[in-house]
MARZALO-953525 format. One record per atom (N, C-alpha, C): x, y, z. Coordinates in steps of 0.2 Angstrom, whole numbers, plus 5000, padded with zeros to 4 digits. Each point is the difference from the previous one (the first is absolute). Layout:
N
XYZ ...
END
This chain:
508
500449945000 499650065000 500450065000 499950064994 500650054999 499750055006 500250045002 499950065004 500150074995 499650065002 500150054998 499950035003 500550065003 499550035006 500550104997 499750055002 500050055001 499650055004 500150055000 499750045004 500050104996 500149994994 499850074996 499649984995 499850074996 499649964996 500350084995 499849994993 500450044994 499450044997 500250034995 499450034998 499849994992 500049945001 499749964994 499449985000 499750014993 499150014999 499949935002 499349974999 499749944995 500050004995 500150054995 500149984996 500749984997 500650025003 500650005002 500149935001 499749965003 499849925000 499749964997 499950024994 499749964994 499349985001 499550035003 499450015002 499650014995 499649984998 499350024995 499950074998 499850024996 499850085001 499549995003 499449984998 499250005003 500149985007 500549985004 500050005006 500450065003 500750024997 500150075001 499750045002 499650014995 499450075000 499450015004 499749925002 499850015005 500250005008 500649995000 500550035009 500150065000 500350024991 500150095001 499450045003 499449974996 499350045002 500049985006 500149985006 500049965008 500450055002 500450034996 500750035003 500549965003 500149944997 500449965000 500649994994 500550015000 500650004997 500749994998 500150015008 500849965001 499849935004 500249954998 500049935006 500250035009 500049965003 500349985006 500549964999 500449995006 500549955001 499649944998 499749975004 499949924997 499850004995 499450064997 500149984994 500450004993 500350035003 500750034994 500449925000 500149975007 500449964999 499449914996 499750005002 499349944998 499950014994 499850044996 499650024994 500649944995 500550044999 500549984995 499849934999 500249955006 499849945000 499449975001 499550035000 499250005000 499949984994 500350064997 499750044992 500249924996 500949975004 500149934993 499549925002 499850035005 499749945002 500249955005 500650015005 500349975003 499450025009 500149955002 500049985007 500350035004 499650055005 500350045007 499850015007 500450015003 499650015007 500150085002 499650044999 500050075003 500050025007 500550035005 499850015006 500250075001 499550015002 500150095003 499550035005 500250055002 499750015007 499150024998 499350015004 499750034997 499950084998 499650004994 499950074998 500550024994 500449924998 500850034994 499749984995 499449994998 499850004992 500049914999 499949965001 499749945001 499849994994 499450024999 499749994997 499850014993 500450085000 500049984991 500549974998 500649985006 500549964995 500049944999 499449975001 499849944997 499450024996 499650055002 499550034994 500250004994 500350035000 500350054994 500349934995 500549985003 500149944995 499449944999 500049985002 499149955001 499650054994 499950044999 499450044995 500449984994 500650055001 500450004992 500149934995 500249975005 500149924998 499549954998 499550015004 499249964997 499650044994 500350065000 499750044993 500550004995 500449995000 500550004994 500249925000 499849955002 500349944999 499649984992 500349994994 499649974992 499949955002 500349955003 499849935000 499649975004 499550075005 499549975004 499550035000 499550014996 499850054999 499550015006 499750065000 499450035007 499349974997 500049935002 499349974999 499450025005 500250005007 499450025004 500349945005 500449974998 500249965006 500650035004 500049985008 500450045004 500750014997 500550044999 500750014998 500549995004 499650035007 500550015005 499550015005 500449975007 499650005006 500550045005 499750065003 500250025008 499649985006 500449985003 499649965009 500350065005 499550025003 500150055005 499649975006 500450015007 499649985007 499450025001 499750054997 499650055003 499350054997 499649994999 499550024997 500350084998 500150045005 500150085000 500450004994 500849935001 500550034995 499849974994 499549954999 499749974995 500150084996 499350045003 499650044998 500650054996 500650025004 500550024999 500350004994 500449944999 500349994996 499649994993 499449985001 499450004994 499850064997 500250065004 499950064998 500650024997 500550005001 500750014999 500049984989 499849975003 500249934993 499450024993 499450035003 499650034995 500150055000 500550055005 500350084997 500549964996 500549965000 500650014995 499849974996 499449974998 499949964993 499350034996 499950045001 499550044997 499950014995 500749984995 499950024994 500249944996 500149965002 500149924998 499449984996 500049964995 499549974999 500149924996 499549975001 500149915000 499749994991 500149945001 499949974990 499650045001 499850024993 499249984995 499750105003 500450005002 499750075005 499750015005 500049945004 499750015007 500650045003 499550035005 500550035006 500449965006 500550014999 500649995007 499649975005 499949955005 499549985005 500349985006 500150045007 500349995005 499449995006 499849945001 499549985005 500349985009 499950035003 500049995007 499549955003 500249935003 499649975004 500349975005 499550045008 500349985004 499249995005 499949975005 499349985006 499850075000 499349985003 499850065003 499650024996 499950004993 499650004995 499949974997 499249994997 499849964996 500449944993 499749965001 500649954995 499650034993 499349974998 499850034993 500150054998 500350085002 500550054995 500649974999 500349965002 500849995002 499749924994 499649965000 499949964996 500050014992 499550055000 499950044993 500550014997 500450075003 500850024997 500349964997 500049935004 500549944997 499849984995 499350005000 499849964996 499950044992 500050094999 500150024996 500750034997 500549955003 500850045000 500350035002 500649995006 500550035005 500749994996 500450035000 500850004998 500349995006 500050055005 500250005004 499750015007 500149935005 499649985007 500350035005 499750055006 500450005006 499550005006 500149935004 499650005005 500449975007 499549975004 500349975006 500049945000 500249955002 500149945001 499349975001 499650015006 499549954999 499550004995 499950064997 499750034995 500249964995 500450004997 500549994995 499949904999 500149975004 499949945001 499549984998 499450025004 499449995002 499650014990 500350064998 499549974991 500549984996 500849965003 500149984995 500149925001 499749975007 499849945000 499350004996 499650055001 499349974996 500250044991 500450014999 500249994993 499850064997 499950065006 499950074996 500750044996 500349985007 500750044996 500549944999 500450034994 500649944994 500650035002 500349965005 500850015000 500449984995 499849954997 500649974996 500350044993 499750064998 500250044995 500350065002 500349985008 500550065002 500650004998 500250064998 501050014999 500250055004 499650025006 500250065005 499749985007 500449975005 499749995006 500350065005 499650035005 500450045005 499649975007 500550025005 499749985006 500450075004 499450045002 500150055003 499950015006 500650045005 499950015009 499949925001 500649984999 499849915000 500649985008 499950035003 499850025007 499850015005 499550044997 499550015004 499249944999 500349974994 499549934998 500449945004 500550005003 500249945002 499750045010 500150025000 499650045006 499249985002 499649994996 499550014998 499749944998 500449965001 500049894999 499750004991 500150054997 499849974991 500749954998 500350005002 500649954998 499849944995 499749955004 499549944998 499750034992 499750055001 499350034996 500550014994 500750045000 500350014993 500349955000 500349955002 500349944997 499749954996 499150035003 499649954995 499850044991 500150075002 499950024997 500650024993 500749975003 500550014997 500149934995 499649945003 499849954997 499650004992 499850035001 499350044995 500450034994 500650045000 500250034997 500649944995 500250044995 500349954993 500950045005 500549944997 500550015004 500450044993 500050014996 500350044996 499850085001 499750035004 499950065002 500650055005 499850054998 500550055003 499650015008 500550005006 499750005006 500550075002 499650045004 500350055006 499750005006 500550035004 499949995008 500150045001 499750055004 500150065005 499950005005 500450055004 499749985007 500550055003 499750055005 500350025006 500749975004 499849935001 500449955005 500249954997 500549985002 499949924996 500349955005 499349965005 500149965004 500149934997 500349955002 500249945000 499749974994 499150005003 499749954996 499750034990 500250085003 499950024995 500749984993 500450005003 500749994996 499949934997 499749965004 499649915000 499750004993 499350055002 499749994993 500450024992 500450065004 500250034992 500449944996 500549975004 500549954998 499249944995 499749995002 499549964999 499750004995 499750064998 499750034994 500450064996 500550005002 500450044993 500550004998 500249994995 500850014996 500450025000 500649995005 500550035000 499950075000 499650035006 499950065000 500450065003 500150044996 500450065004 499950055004 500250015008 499650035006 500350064998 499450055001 500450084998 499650025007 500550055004 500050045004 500150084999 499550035000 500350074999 500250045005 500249995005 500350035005 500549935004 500550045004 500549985003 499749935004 500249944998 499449955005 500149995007 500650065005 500250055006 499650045003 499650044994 499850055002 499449985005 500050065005 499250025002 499449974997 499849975004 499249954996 499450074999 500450055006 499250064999 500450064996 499550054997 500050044995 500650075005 500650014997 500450085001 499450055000 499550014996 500050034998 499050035005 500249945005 499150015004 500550005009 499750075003 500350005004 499449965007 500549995003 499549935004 499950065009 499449985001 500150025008 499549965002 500449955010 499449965002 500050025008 499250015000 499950025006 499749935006 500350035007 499549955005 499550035001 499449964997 499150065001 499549945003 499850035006 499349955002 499550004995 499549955003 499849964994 499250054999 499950035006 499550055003 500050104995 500749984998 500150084999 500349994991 500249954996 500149984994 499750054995 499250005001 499550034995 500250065001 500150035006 500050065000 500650034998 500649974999 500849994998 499750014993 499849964996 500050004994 499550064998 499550005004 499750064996 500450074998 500650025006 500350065001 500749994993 500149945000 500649994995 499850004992 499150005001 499850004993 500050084999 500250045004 499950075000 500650044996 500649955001 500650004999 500150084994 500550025001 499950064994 500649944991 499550034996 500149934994 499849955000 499749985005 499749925000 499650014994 500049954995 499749984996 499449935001 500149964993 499649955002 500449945003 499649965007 500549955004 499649964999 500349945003 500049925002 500049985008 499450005003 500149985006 499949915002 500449965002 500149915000 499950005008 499449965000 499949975005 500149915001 500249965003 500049944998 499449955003 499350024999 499549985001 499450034998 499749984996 499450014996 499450045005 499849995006 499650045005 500350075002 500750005000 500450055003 500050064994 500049964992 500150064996 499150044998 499549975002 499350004999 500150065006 500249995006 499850045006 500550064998 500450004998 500750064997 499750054996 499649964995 499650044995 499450055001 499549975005 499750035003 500150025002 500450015006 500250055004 500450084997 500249974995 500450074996 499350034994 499749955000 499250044997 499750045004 499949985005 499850045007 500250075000 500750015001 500450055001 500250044994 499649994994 500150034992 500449994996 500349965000 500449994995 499949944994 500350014996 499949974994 500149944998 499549945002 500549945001 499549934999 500349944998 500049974998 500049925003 499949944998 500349945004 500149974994 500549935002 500349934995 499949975005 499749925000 500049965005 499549944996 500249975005 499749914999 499549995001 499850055004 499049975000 499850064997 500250044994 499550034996 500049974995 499450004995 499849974995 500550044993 500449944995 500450024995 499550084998 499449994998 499950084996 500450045005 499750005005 500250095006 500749995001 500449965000 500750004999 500350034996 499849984993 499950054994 500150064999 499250005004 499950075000 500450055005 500249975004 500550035005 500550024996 500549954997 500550024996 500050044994 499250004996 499950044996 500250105001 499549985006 500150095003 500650025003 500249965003 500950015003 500550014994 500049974993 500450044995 499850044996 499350004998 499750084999 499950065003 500549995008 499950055005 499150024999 499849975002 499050025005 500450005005 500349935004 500250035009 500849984998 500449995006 500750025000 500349985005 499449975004 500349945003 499649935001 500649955000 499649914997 500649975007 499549975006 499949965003 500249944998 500449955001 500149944996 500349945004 499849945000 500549955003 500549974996 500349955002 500549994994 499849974994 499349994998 500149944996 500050094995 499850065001 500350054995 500450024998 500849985004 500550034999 500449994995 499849964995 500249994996 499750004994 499550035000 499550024996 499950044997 500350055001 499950095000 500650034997 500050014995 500650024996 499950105000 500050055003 500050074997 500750025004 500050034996 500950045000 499950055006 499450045000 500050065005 499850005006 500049945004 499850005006 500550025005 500050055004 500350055004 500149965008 499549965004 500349975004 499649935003 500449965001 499749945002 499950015007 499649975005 499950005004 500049915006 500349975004 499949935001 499650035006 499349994999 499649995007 500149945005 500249964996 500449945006 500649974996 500349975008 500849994996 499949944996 500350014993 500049934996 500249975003 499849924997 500249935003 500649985000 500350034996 501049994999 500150054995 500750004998 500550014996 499650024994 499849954997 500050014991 499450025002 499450025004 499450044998 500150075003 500450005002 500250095001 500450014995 500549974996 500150014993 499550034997 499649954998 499450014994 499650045003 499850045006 499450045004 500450044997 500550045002 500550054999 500150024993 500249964997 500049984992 499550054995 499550015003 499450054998 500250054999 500450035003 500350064997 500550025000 500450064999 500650014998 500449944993 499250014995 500549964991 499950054996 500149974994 500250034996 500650065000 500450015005 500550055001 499750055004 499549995003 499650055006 500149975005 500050075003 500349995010 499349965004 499949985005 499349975003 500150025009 499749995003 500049975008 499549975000 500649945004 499449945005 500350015008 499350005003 499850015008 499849945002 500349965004 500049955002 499750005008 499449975002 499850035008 499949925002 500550015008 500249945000 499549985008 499549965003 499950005007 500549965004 499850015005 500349975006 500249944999 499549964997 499849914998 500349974994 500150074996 500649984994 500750015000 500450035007 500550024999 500749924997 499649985003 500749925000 499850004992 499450004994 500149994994 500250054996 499950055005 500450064996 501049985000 500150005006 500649995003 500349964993 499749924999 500149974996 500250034991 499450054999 500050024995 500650064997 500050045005 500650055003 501049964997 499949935003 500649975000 500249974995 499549984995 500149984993 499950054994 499850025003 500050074993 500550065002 500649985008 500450065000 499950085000 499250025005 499850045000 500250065004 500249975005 500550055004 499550045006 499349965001 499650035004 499749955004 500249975004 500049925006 499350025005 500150085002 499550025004 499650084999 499549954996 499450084996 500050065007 500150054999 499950055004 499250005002 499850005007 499350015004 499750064996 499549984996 499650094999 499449974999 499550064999 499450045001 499750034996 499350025000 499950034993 500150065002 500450025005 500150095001 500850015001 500249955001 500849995000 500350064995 500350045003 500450034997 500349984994 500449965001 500549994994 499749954994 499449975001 499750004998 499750044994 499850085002 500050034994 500750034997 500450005005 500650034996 500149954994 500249935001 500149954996 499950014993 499250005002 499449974993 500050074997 500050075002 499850044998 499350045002 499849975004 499350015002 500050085003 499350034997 500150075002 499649995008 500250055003 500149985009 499150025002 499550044995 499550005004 499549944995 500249924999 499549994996 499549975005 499249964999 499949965006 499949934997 499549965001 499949935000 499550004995 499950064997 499249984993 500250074995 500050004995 499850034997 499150014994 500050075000 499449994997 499549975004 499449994995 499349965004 500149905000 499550005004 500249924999 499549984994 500549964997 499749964992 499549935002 500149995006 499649945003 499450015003 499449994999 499350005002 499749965001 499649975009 499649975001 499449994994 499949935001 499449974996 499550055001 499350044996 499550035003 499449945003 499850025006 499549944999 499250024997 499749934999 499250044996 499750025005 499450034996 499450025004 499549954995 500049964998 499549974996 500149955005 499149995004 499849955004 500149924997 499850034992 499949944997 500849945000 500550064997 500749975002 500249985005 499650025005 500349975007 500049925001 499249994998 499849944998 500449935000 500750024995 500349924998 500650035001 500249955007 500850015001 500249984995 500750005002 500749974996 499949915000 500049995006 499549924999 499449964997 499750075000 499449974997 500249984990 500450054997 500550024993 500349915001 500449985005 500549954999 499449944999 499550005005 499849955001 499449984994 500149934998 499649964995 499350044998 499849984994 499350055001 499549945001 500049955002 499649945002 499850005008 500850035002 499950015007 499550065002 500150054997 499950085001 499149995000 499949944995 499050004998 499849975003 500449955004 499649965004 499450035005 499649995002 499450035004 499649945004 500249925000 499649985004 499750025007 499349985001 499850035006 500049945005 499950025005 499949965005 499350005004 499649935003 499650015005 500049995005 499650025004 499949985007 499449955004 500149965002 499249985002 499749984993 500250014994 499349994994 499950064999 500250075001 500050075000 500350044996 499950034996 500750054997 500350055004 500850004999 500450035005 500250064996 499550044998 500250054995 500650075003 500249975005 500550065004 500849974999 499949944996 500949994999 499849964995 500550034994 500149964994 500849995000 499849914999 500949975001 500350014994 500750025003 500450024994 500150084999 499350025000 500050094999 500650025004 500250074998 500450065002 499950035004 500550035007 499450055003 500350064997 499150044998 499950074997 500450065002 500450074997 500050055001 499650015006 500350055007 499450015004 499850084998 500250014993 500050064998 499449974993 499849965001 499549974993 499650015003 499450014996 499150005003 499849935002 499749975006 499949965001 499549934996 500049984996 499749964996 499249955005 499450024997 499450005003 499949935004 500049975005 499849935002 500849985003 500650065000 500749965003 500150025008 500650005003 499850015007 500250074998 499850035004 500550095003 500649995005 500250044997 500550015008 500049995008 499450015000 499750015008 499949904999 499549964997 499849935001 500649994998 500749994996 500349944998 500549995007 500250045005 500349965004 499849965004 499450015001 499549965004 499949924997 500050014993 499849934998 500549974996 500650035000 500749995002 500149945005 499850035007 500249995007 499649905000 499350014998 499549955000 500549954994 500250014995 500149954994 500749975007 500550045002 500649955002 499849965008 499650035004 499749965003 499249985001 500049944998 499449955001 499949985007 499350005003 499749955005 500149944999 500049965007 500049944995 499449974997 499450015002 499349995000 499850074994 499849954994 499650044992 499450065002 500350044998 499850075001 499950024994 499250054998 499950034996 500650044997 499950014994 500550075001 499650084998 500150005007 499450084998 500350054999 500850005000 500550074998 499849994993 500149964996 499950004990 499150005000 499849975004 499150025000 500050075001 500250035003 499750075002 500550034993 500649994998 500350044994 499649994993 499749935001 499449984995 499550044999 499750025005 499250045001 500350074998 
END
């Protein structure tokens, strides 16, 4: 396995690199034109069709330098022509980054076009959405697939999607999929694929078992580093500051920090799906413009979160980890870890969020009491040089000197965006709980009556609801003054057969 490594990058185009025009022109129109380092070093060898394994830290351009060559090559290849069968496959961990890279790949190929004059086809399929649009596409022609592993599996065991007409396989953050137990899921998947195919590898890290699989599925492939593979795992260019903060005062810490003078759009990482939902809220509360990512929202609102978070509508996205590698924008001003990551490599990738593209970032790291031993941990493998977070406050002086924060701000700005439910005044809606909606409609109509003696017991229908005490009382039922009473009678019996004159006298 050859090694490449560097750590500058020159100021050589794409097109400089033997790149397509028709993909040129749509990066110039992105405002993209000079590579990055990995890309500069990948391409060349991408573009001949050789075997690689890409590592570089997050935010170094990933992505187009497997893009870039994967488009050019499946559109310029004569001898294989763009029938509508897959050409190339990209496997990503993560829906978000699915979303991602699927985006990325319809900006630079825009102007591609497949036989006979069909357009260029990059289809994303990843859980979470419906299979019959994701069915369709394949079935009316994909050039190019980028989805997530169970997805991925899942329609090409029932014989929606065709691996065997690939010449470009990638396997992306293939890291963070060994993390996340898909291992299994793309070795079966790796099965599926025809073995004269071009394979790449990228990845942030490169642990044991992932070195395992490359050796496995690729060709004598060549490891490119664009950076010293010494240096600092985290970004020169995002300054780091981590505080000891009770767990009681956090929200109010970050409220003041989002007041920062500059602060743009940020990334606050909770490592619990409940904690990011209550983090959200709570800065909705207090005004501010924001957003969640997390495991128990449904894929659309996920979506839609990330939709509005790079259109700027809000400016801050709440997120747990399965986000953090999902969210590719250049301009995000400062991360925030509302709890201390798990280890090492997810305060890489937390952090990672900003300070790319050659922009400066800060990440705040707020550490409790209960986390110091994994902070400690984290501090002594990434050579941070900070063993014991300084005790602050959200009024902590040095606190605002640090971040910049202007000294009169408070805990809210503006009105709050979050509004209690109104409730009705329609008696009618009072009517049918939330139980009454869940429950069967077999159950809800039931009305058998009961007798007494040979009597009808017109003052209790089994099964019935009890009514709004705000509804008109319905003719022949008990009132409020009789049904305690006959309440009282129904739970204790005589032992000796008694008329029942509470339901007789409700009767009359």
């Amino acid at each position: 396995m050859t090694a490449l490594t560097t750590s500058t990058t020159t100021e050589k185009t794409f097109a400089d690199l033997g790149v397509r025009d028709e993909i040129v022109r749509a990066l110039a129109e992105d405002g993209k034109q000079s590579p990055f380092a990995i890309q500069e070093l990948t391409m060349p060898l991408a573009l001949a069709g050789d075997d690689l394994i890409g590592q570089a830290r997050t935010g170094m351009g990933k992505t187009l330098a497997f893009g870039v060559p994967l488009l050019h090559r499946v559109s310029t290849d004569t001898n294989r022509p763009l029938t509508g069968t897959p050409r190339a496959l990209i496997v990503v961990p993560t829906r978000e980054l699915c979303i991602q890279v699927h985006g990325d790949l319809v900006l630079a190929g825009k102007y591609l076009t497949a036989d006979e004059g069909r357009k260029f086809s990059v289809e994303a399929i990843y859980g979470g959405r419906p299979y019959e649009p994701q069915i369709e596409a394949l079935g009316k022609g994909v050039d190019v697939v980028v989805g997530t592993p169970g997805r991925l599996l899942d329609l090409a065991q029932q014989g929606h999607l065709q691996l065997g007409g690939l010449s470009v396989l990638v396997l992306d953050e293939a890291d963070e999929m060994l993390d996340l137990g898909f291992l299994p899921d793309i070795e079966r998947i790796l099965r599926l694929t025809p073995d004269s195919r071009q394979a790449m590898l990228f990845s942030a890290t490169m642990p044991d078992p992932i070195i395992t699989l490359a050796r496995t599925f690729m060709n004598q492939p060549t490891h490119i580093r664009a950076e010293d593979p010494h240096a600092n795992a985290t970004h020169d260019s995002t300054k780091q500051y981590v505080y000891r903060a009770h767990a009681l005062d956090k929200v109010e810490m970050v409220s003041r920090i989002l007041q920062a003078t500059g602060r743009g759009a940020t990334m606050i990482f909770t490592r619990t799906k409940r904690t990011a939902q209550k983090v959200a809220d709570e800065l909705a509360e207090r005004g501010f413009k924001v957003g969640a990512v997390h495991g128990d929202l449904g894929q659309i609102a996920r979506e839609k979160a990330l939709k509005s978070f790079r259109e700027k509508a809000i400016d801050v996205l709440v997120a747990t980890d399965v986000a953090a590698r999902g969210i590719d924008i250049d301009d995000i001003t400062h991360v925030i870890n509302f709890q201390c990551p798990e280890d090492e490599k997810t305060y890489v990738h937390r952090i990672g969020r900003t300070g790319r593209a050659g922009r400066t970032g800060i990440a705040v790291t707020l550490v409790d009491w209960d986390e110091l031993e994994r902070w400690a941990m984290i501090n002594r493998e990434l050579n941070l040089d900070c063993p014991d977070p300084p005790e602050t406050y959200s009024r902590s002086p040095h606190l605002y000197e640090e971040l910049d924060i202007p000294s009169d701000v408070t805990g809210s700005v503006g009105a709050s965006r979050a509004k209690p439910a109104k409730k009705s005044a329609d008696p009618e809606l009072k009517r049918e709980s939330s139980t009454d909606k869940d429950r069967p409609a077999r159950a809800r109509s039931r009305s058998r009556r009961r007798t007494r003696g040979g009597e009808l017991a017109t003052g209790h229908v089994e099964g019935a609801e009890p009514v709004a005490t705000d509804a008109p009382t319905p003719e022949g039922a008990c009132s409020d003054e009789t049904a305690p009473a006959a309440r009282r009678r129904r739970r204790r019996r005589p032992r000796k057969a008694a008329p029942a004159t509470g339901s007789a006298a409700v009767a009359e």
